[in-house]
N, C-alpha and C positions, 0 to 999 in steps of 0.2 A: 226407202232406205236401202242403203248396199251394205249386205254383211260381209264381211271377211272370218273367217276361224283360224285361228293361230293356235301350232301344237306346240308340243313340251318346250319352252323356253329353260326352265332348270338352272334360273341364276349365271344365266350368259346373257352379260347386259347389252354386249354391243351391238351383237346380231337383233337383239328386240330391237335397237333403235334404228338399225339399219333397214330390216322389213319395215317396219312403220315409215318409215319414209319410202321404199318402196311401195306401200299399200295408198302411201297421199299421192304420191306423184299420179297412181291410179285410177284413185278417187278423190275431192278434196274434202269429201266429210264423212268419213267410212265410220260403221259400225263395229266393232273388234267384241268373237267372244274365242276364248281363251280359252283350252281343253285342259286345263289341269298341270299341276308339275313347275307353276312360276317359280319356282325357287331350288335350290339345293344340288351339288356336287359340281356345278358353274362356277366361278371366279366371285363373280358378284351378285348373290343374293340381294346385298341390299336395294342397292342400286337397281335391279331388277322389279323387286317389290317395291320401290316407292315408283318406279317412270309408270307401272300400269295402273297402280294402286289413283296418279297424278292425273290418270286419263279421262275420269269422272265417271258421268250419264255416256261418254262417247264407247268403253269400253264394259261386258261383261265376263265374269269367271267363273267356272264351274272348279270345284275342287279335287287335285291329283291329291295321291295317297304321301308323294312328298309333304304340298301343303298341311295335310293331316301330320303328319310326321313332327313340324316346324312347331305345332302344339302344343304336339305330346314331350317333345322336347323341353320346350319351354317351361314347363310344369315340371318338369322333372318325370316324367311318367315312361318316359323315353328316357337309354343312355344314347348319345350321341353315336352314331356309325362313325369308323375312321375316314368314310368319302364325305361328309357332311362339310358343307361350307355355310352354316347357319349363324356363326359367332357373327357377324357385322352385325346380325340383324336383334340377336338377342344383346349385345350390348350395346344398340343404338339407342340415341335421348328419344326415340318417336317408336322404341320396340313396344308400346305398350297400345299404341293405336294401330300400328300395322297389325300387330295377332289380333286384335277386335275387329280389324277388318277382314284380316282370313277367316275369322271363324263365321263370319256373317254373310258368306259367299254360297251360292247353291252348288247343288251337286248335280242337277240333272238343267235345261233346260231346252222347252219346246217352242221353236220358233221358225214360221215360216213350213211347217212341213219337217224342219228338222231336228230331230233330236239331237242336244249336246251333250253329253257324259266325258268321264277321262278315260275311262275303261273299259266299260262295255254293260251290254244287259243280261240278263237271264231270260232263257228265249221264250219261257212265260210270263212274260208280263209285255203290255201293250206299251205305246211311246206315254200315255196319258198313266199308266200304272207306274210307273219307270216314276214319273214326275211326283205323281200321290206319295210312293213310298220314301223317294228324297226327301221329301218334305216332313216327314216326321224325323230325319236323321237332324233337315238345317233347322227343325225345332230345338233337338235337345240341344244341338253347337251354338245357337244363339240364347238360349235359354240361362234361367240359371243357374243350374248345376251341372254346368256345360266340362265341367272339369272331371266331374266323377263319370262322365258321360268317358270323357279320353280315357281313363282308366278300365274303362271295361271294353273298349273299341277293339282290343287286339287281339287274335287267333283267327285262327283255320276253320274250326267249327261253330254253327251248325254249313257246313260246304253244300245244301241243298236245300232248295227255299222250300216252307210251309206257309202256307196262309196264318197260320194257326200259333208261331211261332210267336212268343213276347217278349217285352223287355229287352234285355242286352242283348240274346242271342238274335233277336227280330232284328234290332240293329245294326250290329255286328254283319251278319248277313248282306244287308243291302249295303254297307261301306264295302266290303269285300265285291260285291259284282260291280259297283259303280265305280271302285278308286284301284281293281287289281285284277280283275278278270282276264284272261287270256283264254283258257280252254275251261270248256265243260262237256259231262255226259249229254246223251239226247233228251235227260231227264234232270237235268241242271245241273248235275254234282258238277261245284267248281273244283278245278285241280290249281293250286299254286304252285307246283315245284317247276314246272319249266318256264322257258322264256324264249325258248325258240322260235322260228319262223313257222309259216305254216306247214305241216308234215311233221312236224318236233315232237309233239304231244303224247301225251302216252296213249298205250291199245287202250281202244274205247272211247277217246275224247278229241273233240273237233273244235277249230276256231269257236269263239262264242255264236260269230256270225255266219258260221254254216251250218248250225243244227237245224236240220227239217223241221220249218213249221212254225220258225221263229217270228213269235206275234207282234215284230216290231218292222216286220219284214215290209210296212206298207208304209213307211216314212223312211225318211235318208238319216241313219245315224252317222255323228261324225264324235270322234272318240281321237285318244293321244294313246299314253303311256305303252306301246310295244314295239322298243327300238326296233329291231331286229325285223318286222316286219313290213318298215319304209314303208312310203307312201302308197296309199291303197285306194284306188277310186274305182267303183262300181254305181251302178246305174242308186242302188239304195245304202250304199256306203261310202264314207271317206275316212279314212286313217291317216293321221297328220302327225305321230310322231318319226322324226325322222335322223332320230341320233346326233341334236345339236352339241348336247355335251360329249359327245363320243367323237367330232370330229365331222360330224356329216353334214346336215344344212337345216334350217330352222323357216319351219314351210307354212304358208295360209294360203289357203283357197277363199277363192269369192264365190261365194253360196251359188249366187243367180247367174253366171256363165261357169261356172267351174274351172275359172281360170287357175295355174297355179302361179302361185309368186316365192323365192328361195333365196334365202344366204347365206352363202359359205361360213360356218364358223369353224374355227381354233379347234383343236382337241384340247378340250379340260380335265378328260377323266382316262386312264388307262383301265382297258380289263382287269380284274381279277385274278390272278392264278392259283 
């Protein structure tokens, strides 16, 4: 099987459709796993979420902290951000199957040698830890009290993993390094306040993926969600977001040559000021 990894897509329909067709013309029965972020501050969310949602057994998703967002929204647990372009989805006649199928998506996946995340890892835990501890997260989001679960998903603390650590903060913790990581201590404290490139970080804190020692260091992690640090290819890395909704290009690499494949998309979202 040939895999492809497609990064942050962000409710920018046409570029999905246009890579996908770049990716077949490539291969005629490609594998697509998705790094998180299908949805939100793109044009078209819906549309977005139903053509991958449409792709079956041929595509898989690990989940962005957007998607978690799309949830928490839904529920009301969330108030809506003013970039959010979620309403198609939330007042569509099939919004009710599309969120049971976000929430039943994993958040880590091991495959071939590579680990999939949207974010990143905490540089103690190994590719098979990384997987274990997901998996009590995609318990409680498939589960059934998977709502009270969104209600407690949100903050900053505890910023540094404990083995030892229960319940919501145990939680909480692993959705923060899987769905928002960017920088951490040598000792995992994760920092959320920047969003810079690499060198941006505050004194004390390094890419996720340069902390000495980092135990996932012996598999290729491939991860989305950090515009601002474009594509990233190293012998044990890929970083595939690449600022689709900001105007840049909406990128997947093929696992087994490391091909890249790109397309130009629109700018949907202005900065900030």
């Amino acid at each position: 099987m040939t895999f492809y990894a497609i990064g942050d897509s962000q409710g920018c329909h046409s570029p999905v459709v246009a890579l996908l067709d770049r990716i077949r013309a490539d291969c005629p029965d490609p594998k697509l796993i998705f790094v998180g972020d299908l949805v939100n501050r793109g044009p078209r969310s819906l549309a977005t979420l139903r053509e991958i949602r449409a792709l079956g057994d041929a595509a898989q998703v690990v989940l962005g902290n957007h998607d978690l967002h799309l949830l928490a929204v839904a529920h009301g647990i969330r108030a809506a951000h003013r970039s959010d372009t979620l309403d198609d989805i939330l007042n569509a006649p099939d919004r009710d199957e599309l969120l049971d199928w976000v929430r039943r998506r994993p958040l880590a996946l091991l495959q071939d040698g590579y680990l999939l995340v949207h974010a990143g890892v905490l540089p103690q835990w190994s590719a098979q830890r990384t997987c274990d501890l997901a998996q009590e997260v995609e318990a409680a989001l498939s589960g059934p009290n998977w709502v009270d679960f969104l209600r407690k998903m949100y903050g900053n603390a505890p910023a540094r993993w404990d083995d030892a650590l229960t319940g919501a903060d145990r939680l909480r913790c692993i959705v923060n390094a899987l769905t928002r990581i960017r920088y951490c201590s040598s000792d995992g404290t994760m920092d959320f306040s920047s969003k810079d490139g690499v060198g941006g970080g505050p004194a004390g804190y390094l890419p996720w993926f340069d902390v000495p020692g980092r135990k996932t260091e012996d598999v290729t992690v491939v991860f989305g969600h950090w515009s601002t640090l474009g594509l990233t290819m190293r012998p044990n890395l890929i970083g595939l977001d690449t600022g689709c909704v900001w105007g840049g290009q909406l990128t997947a690499v093929r696992l087994d040559t490391r091909a890249v494949l790109q397309v130009d998309c629109p700018r949907s979202l202005q900065p900030e000021g």
